[in-house]
C-alpha angles and dihedrals in degrees: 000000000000126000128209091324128090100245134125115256127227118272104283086233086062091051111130119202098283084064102042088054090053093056090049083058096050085049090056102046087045089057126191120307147142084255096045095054100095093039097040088051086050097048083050105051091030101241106138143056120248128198111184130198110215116341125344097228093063103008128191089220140339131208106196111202124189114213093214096051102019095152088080102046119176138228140193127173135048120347099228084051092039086038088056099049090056104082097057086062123116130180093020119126099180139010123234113215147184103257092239088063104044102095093044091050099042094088088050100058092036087059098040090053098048092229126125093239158013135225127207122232120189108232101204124209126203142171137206109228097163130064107286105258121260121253136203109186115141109249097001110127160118113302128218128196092272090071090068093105081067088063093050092096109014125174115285079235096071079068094229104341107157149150092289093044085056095050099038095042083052087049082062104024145322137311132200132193142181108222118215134176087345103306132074110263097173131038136197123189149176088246090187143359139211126161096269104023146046122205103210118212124196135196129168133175110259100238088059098051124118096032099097097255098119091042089048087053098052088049094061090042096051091052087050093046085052093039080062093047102255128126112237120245131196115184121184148152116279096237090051094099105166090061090046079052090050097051095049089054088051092046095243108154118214109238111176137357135223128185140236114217103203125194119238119211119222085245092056093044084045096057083039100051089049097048087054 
């Protein structure tokens, strides 16, 4: 982790126990919320990158970046400290924000990109207080380590979901599947954990959308997610509106928004300029 300068941080797999304290006190000062599950889960398995800005204890601002996804960091605190720390990025291709500070960061982002402009994406929050709903789908269910020969040879489309993956993503939560034709066409996950919340994650094979298997999956995850204590989150885009879909079938209510500040390349405001 990096304090109060603009330069890059170790890997957070490299981190010895000063940084990992002052993750812990990041961590801290983030406190548990619908919005802090992914980069609290992050800061805990050290899977991610931090540049802070002041202490850690108490910081100005803070940009979280996870080594596995760095193009959608994610920042908390003050935009002129937030606004600083974005020059010394690399591999990101948008910001995520808290609302009140997308205006004042825009032309931020905008700078530190290069591009001639920024859109604005809604980044919508929402938890499960009822039971998770019951679900009845034929071979839709929990899996358990011995399913990993399903994942042997899983679709191109789960973007690297393997054995491994399987094992590794049971050792941390739970994992649902609907099982079609022999192979798992639909996937449902604990995406991230903290004490008091689950951020759920769903993929399904193309071909096999819009026949409530995702829907079913998440179903089963979510119970198993209350069954540990925790509270369900989904988290989406505001324009994906087949997983807000999702959500609302599942009962899950929105509770905050973020926003993604998204840089726009001359060559996007140009076609959208001549289609106007």
């Amino acid at each position: 982790m990096q304090q109060d300068n603009g330069s890059r941080p170790p890997d957070a797999n490299e981190h010895d126990g000063e940084h990992a304290h002052e993750f812990a006190a990041i961590a801290a000062w983030l406190g548990e919320s619908p919005e802090t599950v992914i980069p609290l889960h992050m800061l805990q398995q050290g899977t991610c990158e931090v540049v802070c800005v002041g202490s850690p204890h108490d910081p100005e601002g803070v940009i979280i970046q996870s080594t596995a996804y760095p193009e959608e960091p994610i920042a908390f605190g003050g935009a002129e400290a937030i606004g600083s720390i974005l020059p010394t990025l690399s591999g990101w291709t948008c910001l995520n924000v808290p609302a009140g500070l997308a205006d004042a960061l825009a032309e931020d982002v905008r700078r530190a990109a290069g591009t001639s402009a920024v859109r604005m994406q809604d980044d919508v929050y929402h938890v499960l207080d009822a039971p998770a709903p019951e679900t009845n789908l034929p071979d839709v269910r929990l899996m358990t380590p011995v399913d990993v020969a399903f994942f042997r040879s899983a679709p191109e489309e789960f973007g690297g979901v393997d054995a491994s993956w399987l094992l590794e993503h049971l050792r941390h939560g739970h994992v649902a599947g609907a099982i079609r034709d022999g192979r798992v066409v639909s996937l449902a996950h604990t995406f991230a954990t903290t004490g008091a919340y689950a951020d759920l994650g769903v993929t399904t094979v193309p071909a096999w959308r819009r026949r409530g298997l995702a829907t079913a999956a998440a179903a089963l995850v979510a119970r198993a997610v209350q069954g540990d204590g925790r509270i369900p989150v989904w988290s989406c885009g505001g324009t994906n509106e087949a997983s807000l879909a999702a959500a609302a079938r599942l009962g899950f209510r929105e509770v905050s928004r973020r926003v993604y500040l998204i840089p726009v390349k001359e060559a996007e405001v140009d076609a959208r300029s001549a289609i106007t």
